[in-house]
N, C-alpha and C positions, 0 to 999 in steps of 0.2 A: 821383813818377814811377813807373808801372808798370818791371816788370823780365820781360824774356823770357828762354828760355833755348834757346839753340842746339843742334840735335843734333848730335850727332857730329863734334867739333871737331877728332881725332888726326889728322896726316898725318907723310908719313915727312920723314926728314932734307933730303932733297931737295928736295922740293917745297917743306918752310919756307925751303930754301936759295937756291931759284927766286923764292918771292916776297918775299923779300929786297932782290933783285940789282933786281925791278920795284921795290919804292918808292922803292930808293936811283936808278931812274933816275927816278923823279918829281920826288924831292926835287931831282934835278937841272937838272931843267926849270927851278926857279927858286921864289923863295919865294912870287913872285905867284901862282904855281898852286894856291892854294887849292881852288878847288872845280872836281873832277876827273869828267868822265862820260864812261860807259861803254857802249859801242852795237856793236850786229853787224849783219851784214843781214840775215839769217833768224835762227827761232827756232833753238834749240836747239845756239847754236855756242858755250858756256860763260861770257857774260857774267857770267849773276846770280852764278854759283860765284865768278868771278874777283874781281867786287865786293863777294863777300863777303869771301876771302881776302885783297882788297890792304888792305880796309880792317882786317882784324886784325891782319894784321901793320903795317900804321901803329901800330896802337893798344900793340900791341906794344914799339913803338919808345918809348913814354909818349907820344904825341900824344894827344890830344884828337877822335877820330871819330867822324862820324855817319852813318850810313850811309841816304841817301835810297830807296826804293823806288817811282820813279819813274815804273815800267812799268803802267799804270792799264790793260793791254786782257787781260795773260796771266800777272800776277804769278807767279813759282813761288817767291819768299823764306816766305811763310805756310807750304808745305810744309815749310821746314826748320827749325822751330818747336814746340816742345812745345808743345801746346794744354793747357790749363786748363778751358777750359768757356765760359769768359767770354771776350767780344767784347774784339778789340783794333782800338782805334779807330787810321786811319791819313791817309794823303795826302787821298785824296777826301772826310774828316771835316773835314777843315781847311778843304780848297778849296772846299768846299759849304758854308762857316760852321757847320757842325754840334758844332765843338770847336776847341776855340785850340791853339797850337801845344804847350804843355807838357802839353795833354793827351793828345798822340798822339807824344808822343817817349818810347822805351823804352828802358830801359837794359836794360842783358846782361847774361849770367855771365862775359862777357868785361870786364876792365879796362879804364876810356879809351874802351869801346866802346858807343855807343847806337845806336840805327835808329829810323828811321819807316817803318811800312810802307806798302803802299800801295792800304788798306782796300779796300772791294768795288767789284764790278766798276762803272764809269761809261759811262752810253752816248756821253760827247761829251769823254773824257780830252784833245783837242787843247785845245778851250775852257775847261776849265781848269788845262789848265798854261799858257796861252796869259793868263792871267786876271793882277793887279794881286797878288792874294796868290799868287802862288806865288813871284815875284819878291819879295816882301816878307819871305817865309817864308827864303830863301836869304839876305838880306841880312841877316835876324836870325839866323840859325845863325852867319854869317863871325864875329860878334861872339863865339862863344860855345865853335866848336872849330877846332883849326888842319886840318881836314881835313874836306871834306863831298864823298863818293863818291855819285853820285847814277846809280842803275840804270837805264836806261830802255827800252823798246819797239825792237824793230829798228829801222835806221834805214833797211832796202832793202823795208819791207814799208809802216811807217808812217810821216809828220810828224814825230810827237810830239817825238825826243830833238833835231831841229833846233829845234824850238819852242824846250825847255829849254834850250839848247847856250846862247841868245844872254844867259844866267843864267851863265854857268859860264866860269872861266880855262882850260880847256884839254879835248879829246876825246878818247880812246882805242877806236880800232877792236878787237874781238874776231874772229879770225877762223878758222876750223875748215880744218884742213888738209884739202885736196883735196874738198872739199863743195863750195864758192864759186870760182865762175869770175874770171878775170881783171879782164871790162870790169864785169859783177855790181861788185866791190868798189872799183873806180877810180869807178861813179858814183853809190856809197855814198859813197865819199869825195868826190866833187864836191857833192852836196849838203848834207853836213856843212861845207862851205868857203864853202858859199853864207851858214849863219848869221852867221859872222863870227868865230867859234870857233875860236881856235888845235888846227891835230891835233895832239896830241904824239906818235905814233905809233900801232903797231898789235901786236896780241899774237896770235901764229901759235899756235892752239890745237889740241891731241891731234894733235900730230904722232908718225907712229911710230917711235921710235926704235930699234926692231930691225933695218928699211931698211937695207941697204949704205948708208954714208955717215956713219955716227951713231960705226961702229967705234972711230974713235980716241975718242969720250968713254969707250969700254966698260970703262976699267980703274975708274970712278968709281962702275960700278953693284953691285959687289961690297962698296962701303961704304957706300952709302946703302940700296939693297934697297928692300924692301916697295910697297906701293902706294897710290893715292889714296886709297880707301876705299870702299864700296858706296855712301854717300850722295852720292858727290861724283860720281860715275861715275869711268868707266874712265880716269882724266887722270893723266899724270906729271908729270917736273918741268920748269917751264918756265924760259925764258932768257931775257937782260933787257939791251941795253945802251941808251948814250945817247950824245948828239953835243955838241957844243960849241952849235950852234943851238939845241938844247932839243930835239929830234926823237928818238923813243924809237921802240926795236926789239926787240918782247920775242917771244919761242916759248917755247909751251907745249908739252912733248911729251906724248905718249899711246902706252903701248906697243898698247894694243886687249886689254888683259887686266888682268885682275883679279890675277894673281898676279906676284908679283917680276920684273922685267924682266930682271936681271941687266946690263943695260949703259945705256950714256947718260948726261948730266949737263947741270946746268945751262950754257951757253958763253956767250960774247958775241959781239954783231955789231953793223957801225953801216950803218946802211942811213936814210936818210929816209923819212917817213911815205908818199912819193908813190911805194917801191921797194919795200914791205913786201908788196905781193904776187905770192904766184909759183907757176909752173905746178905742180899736184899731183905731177909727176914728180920734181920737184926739193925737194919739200917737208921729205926727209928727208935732204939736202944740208946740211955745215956752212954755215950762216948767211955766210959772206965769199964762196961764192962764187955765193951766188943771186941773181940778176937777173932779174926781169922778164920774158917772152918773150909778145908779142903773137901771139895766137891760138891759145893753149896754155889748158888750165884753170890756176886758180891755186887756193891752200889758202884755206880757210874757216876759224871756229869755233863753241859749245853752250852755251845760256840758266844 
């Protein structure tokens, strides 16, 4: 098995402390929830990063991860890859018969942790993830680690992750604060419901936590400090709860800088998947008292 290696792996206390609080609400969802994906509605609202992050810190935890690369139209995970020279064969390798599946699985410099990427670009990505192996492909991973994070394509732009969804125990919306409008993410989430795919929730990404509202976490930013890191962008730490239903409410903050926020922390909220979005005004509101407000914009999230 090829081995890759990840750049820039540091993030501050925080932030490991944020995606913590998300796997412990995954694993909460239930143990059926094996195979977990990950979707936004536009690009550039923090998926690919999130799916990287939730799946190290599984692997973290000594689970078994593999982390799928899904998104066959605008992959950005190869960017965050030390290149060698030499082709690393991936998803569309497999799904075009062009390599069997232990050909295109790589392991990491991360423990517990392997990927497939999701090789070069294909002109008709629906047809084959839509295709007999790629469902094949999923059903032999389940055998093999207790955890398959599978990346995909927006789901307010393209098909695709509905495609994959009806392969997968459970869905998590990504959503960028105050970028993505209200009805925008409510019929993101209607056609994610159409596959048949349990939402487990949604994760409120780069929200800013300098905003009046954040104040009472600020005594937490004096001991966490520092920042995401230049490869990750400008992201802090995010917040994670979960319900007795299985329904998961996580935010990501963002202070909009690069350097020490000085205030914010991770918190919880319990909000169901059909409440998780909310007007940009309110986006930097502690989490219990956000609601909903129709014909307001609501938070978004970044690829």
């Amino acid at each position: 098995m090829r081995q890759i290696v990840f750049k820039n792996q540091s993030i501050t206390t925080r932030l490991e402390e944020s995606f913590k609080s998300l796997r412990t609400n995954i694993q909460f969802c239930g143990a059926d929830k094996q195979v977990i994906l990950l979707t936004s509605c536009v690009a550039g609202e923090g998926k690919s990063s999130t799916s990287l992050r939730l799946g190290i810190s599984l692997a973290e935890l000594g689970k078994r991860v593999v982390l799928v690369d899904a998104d066959l139209r605008k992959s950005v995970m190869l960017g965050r890859i030390v290149r060698d020279g030499e082709e690393i064969l991936g998803l569309t390798h497999y799904l075009t018969r062009q390599a069997a599946l232990q050909e295109v699985l790589c392991s990491t410099n991360i423990p517990n942790f392997h990927v497939i990427t999701s090789g070069p670009y294909s002109p008709n990505p629906a047809e084959l993830l839509s295709s007999p192996a790629f469902a094949a492909m999923i059903k032999a991973l389940r055998t093999a680690y207790d955890y398959i994070i599978v990346d995909t394509a927006p789901l307010g732009t393209v098909i695709d992750a509905a495609i994959v969804a009806k392969c997968c125990d459970g869905a998590v919306l990504v959503i960028e604060a105050g970028k993505i409008n209200y009805r925008f993410v409510q019929d993101t989430k209607a056609q994610m419901e159409k596959s048949g795919c349990p939402i487990l929730g949604a994760i409120l990404n780069k929200v800013d936590i300098k905003k009046p509202g954040y104040g009472r976490y600020g005594k937490y930013g004096k001991y966490y400090g520092g920042y995401y890191g230049d490869y990750y962008g400008d992201y802090s730490s995010p917040s994670t709860s979960s319900r007795s239903d299985g329904s998961m409410h996580h935010h990501h903050s963002s202070s909009g800088s690069k350097t020490a926020s000085g205030n914010g922390s991770a918190h919880a909220a319990t909000r169901p998947a059909s409440q998780t979005a909310r007007p940009a005004a309110q986006a930097a509101k502690p989490a219990q008292t956000a609601k909903p407000a129709q014909g307001k914009s609501a938070g978004g999230a970044e690829s």
